[in-house]
N, C-alpha and C positions, 0 to 999 in steps of 0.2 A: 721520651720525655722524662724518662727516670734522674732524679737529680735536679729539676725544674722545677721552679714553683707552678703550682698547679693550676691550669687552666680553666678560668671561668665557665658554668657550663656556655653553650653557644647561644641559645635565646640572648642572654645578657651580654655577650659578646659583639652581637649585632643590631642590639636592642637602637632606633631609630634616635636619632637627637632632634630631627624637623621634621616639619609637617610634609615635605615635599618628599620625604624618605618613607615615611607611614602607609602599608597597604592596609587597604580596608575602608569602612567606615566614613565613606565618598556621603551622606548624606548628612554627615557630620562635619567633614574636611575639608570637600571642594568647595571652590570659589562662591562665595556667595553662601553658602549657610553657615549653622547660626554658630558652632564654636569657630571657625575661620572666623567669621567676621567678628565673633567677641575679639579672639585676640587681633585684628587688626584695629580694632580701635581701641585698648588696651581698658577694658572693660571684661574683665571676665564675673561670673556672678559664683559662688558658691554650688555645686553641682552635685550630683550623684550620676555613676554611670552604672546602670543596670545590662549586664549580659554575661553571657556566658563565660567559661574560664579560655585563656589564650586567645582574644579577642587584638586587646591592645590598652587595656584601661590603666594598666602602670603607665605603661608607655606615653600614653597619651598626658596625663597628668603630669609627667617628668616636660613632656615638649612644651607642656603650657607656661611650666617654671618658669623654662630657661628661654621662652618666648618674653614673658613677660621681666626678666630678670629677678624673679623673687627667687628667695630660700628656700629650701623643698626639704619639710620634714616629711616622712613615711614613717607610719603607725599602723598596725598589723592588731584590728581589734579581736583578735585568738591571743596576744599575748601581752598588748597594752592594756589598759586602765586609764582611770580618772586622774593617778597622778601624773601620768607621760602625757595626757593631754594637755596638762596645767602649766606643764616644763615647757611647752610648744606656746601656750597664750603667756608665757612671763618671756618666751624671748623676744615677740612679735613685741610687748610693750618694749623690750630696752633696742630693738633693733627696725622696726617699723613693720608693717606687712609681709605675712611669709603665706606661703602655700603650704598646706599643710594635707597629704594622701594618705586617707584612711580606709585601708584595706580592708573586706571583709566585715565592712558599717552595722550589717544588719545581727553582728554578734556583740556590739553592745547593748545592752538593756536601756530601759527608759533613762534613768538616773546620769550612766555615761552617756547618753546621746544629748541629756540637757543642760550637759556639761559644756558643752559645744554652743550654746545659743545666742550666749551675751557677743562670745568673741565673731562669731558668724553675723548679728546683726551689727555691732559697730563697724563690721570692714577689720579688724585687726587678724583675721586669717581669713584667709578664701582655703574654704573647705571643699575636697573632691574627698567624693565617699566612695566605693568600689562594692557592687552588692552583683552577688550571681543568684537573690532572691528579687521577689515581687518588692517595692520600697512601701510598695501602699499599705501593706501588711507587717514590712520588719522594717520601716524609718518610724520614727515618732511625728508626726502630725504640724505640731510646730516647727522643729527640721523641716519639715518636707516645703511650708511655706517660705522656708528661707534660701530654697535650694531648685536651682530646674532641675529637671532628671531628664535625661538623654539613654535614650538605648543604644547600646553595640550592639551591630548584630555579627553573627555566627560568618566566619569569610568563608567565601566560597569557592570553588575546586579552581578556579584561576587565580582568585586572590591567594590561597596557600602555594598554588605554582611558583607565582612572583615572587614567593617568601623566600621558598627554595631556592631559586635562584638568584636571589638576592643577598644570602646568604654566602652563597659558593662563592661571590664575586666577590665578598664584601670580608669576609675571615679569612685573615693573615694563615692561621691553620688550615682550614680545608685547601687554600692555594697551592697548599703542597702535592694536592691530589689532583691529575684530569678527572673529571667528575661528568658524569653525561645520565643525565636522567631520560633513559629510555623507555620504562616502563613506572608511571606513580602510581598508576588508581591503588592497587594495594596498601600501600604507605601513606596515602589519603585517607584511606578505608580507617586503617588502624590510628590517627590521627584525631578522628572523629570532629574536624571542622575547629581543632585548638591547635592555635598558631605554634605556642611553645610547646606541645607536645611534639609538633611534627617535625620541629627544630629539633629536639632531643632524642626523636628517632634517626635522624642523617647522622648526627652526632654518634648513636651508636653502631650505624653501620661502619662508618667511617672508620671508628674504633677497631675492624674488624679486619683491617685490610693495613700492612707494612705503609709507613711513610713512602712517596713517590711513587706508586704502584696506581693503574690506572683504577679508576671504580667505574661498572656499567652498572644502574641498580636499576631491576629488573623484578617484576613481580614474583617471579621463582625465588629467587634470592632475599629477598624483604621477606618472606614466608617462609625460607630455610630462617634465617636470623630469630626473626620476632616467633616465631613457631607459633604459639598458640594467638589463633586468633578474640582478641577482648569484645564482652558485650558491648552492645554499642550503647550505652545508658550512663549519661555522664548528669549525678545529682543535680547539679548547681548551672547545664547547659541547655541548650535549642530542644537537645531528644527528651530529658528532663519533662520539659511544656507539653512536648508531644505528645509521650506515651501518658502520661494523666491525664489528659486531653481524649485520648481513645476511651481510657479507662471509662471515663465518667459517661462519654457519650454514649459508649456499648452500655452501662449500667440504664442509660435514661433510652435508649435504644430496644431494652428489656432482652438483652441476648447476653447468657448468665457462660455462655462459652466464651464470648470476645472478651467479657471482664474479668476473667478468671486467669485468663491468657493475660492480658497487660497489667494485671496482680504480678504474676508469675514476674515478669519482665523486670514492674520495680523490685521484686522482693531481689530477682535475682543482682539487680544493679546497687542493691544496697541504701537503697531507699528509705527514709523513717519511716516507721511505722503508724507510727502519731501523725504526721501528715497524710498519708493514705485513709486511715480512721477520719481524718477531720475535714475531707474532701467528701465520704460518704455522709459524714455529718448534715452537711451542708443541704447533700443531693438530695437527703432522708424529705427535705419541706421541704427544697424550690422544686423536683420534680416529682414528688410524691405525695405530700403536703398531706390533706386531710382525705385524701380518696384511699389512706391507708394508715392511720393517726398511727401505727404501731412501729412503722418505718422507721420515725424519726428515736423510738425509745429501743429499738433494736442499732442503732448507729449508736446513740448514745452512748448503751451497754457494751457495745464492742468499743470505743474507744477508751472507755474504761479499763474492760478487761485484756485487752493488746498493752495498754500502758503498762498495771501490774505483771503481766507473764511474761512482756520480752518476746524476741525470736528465740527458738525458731516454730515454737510451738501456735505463736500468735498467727501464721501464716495462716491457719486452719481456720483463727476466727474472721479471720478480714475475708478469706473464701466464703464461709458460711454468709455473715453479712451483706457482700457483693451479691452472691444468687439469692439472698432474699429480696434484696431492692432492687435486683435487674427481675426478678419474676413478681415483682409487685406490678398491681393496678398504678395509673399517673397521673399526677394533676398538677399543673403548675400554677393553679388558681390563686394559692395565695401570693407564689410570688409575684403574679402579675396585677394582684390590685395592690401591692404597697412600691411596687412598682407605679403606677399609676396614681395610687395616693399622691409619692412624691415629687412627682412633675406638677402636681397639682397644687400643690404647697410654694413649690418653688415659682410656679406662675402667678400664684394668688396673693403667697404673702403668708402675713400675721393676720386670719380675718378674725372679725369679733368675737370669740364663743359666746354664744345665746345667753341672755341674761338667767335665764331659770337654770342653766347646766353650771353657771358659775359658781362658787365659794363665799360663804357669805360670814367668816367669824367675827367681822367688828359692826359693833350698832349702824354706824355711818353706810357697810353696804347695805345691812339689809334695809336701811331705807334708801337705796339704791334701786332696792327689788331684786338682788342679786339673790339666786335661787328663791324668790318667790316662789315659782308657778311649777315647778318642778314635781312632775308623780315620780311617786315612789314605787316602783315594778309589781313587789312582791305584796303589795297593799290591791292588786289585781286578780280575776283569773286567768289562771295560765301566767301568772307571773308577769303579765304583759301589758301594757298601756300604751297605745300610740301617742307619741311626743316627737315636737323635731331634734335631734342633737348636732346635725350640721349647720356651719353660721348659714347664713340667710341668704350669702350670693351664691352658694353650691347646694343648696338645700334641696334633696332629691336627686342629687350625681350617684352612681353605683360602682365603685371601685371594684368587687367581689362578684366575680361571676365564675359560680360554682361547676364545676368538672362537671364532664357526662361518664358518671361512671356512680354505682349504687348510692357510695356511700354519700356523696357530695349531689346526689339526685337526693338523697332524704333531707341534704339542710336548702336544698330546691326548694323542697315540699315545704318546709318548716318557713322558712323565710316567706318564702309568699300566703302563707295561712294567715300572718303575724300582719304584714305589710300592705299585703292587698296587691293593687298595684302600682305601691308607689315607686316601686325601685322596677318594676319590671320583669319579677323573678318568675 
């Protein structure tokens, strides 16, 4: 190839132009659901596709283009801004409707993301976003009501077959080789379930072998090549969800070995550390809540202190904090009455708050009687006065039902000294 202009790598060489060509993503694609049928009635809506890397979410976006015949600007939010978004919404005015792929969404900040809103609600671009993050946590709010979000998922050890093969048949280059895939799961393995990676690895075996010369690729062989075999922990994929998913449940599972181990796992995959912290954060109150008030101010302090030191030193505080909250007492009391609060809110509505719990600064309410009747706590002993503070049609519901474990047995005790038995404690 010496003297040649250079060849594109292969993913993009074989990259799909229709949908009929597209492996994967059959709950997205095939007949009858829902982007198929957007673009067959040439309604597509503003989208984000949330999944992991090497799925097809370029790909996919490029077929919508050129389904629908729009312009396809691609913007890479690592390296675009608010002004290249601006260049995309002045050409859609002088040229009509463009589609506009923005790679990587969940790295603009608030400000560039509501950059995006005016030309999203008019219809002057149909926006696809590309996020190998949660959108509920890194889209903004208002985006996200402008936009449906569809998951890609992860292909699977047949769909990357296809791909393979799809490939050798389909690249004017590899044609040059007989190619006979005798042995994959290796090359699968090292792949790790991303389309373009596993594209880039045929690519470099191939590299490896004289033009016209037969290739048998063979597990032996992919393992002389690639030598060292890669963790299997891809930030932004499927193993991603996994292994924090263990993490947390070993933690709320109280076994300070299995957490310490899927620590280990993301530190060694390269994991933020800030997101590990603000995962135990979390766990510190929905599974330890008040059966351990210290829980959540030791998460705290460790996400704190991981932010200021950095790795690799940080590794030790996220261990420490891990075996404290995996060998804590657990209660998930509280998340389960605001849990319960809010279905109950969402059932009920806006209901009246009590006239005596209400506000009363202008003359008009208090002759309303807005906080007439209202005791005042510490005008009591013990601080305490029974009064109702729920409106009227839940008056006596109990959201809060305290752990069976000491600490959360003494706001038992406390509670029902106070209440009696109005709540049932």
């Amino acid at each position: 190839m010496q003297g040649s202009t250079p060849l594109k790598p292969l993913a993009e060489r074989v990259r799909p132009n229709t949908l009929s060509d597209m492996i994967g993503q059959k709950h997205l694609l095939a007949q009858g659901a829902p982007i198929y049928q957007a673009i067959q009635t040439k309604n597509i809506p503003s989208m984000i596709f949330w999944g992991p890397p090497g799925v097809g979410k370029t790909t996919l976006a490029r077929i919508i283009g050129n389904e629908l015949g729009l312009n396809f600007y691609y913007l890479s939010a690592i390296q675009a801004g608010v002004a290249e978004v601006r260049k995309v919404i002045e050409e859609a005015k002088k040229i009509g409707k463009v589609l506009l792929f923005l790679d990587e969404i969940h790295r603009f900040n608030k400000s560039q993301q509501d950059a995006l809103l005016g030309a999203v609600e008019n219809g002057s671009i149909v926006l696809i976003g590309a996020t190998t993050e949660n959108p509920s946590f890194e889209v903004n709010n208002a985006l996200l009501s402008r936009a449906q979000v569809y998951v890609l998922n992860e292909l699977s050890k047949e769909e990357l077959i296809e791909l393979l093969v799809q490939a050798i048949a389909k690249d004017s280059y590899l044609q040059q080789f007989k190619i006979e895939l005798k042995e994959e799961e290796l090359l699968l393995q090292h792949s790790e379930g991303d389309g373009r990676k596993l594209l880039n690895l045929l690519e470099l075996l191939v590299s490896q072998v004289p033009a016209g010369e037969d290739i048998i690729i063979t597990n032996d062989w992919v393992g002389k090549v690639l030598q060292k075999k890669t963790t299997k922990y891809d930030k932004g994929g499927e193993e991603h969800y996994n292994v924090i998913s263990a993490f947390i449940k070993s933690i709320r599972g109280s076994d300070p070995n299995a957490a310490v181990y899927y620590l280990a796992r993301m530190l060694a995959g390269g994991e933020s550390i800030e997101f590990i912290a603000r995962r135990m954060l979390v766990l510190a109150s929905e599974d330890i809540g008040n059966a351990n008030p210290n829980a959540l101010l030791i998460a705290s302090n460790c996400f704190d202190a991981v932010h200021k030191i950095g790795m690799p030193e940080g590794r030790i505080i996220l261990s420490q904090c891990a075996v404290y909250l995996a060998t804590s007492v657990k209660s998930n009391a509280s998340y389960m009455a605001i849990e319960e609060a809010m279905a109950t809110v969402a059932k009920t509505g806006n209901l009246p708050v009590p006239l005596h719990l209400r506000n009363a600064p202008t003359k008009l309410m208090k002759e309303l009687n807005y906080g007439k009747e209202y005791a005042y706590a510490h005008a009591y002993k013990d601080n305490f006065v029974e009064q109702e503070f729920l409106p009227e049609n839940i008056k006596g519901q109990k959201f809060y039902e305290p752990g069976n474990n000491p600490r959360e047995n003494e706001q038992r005790a406390f509670l029902k000294a106070r209440w009696k038995d109005k709540y049932k404690y």
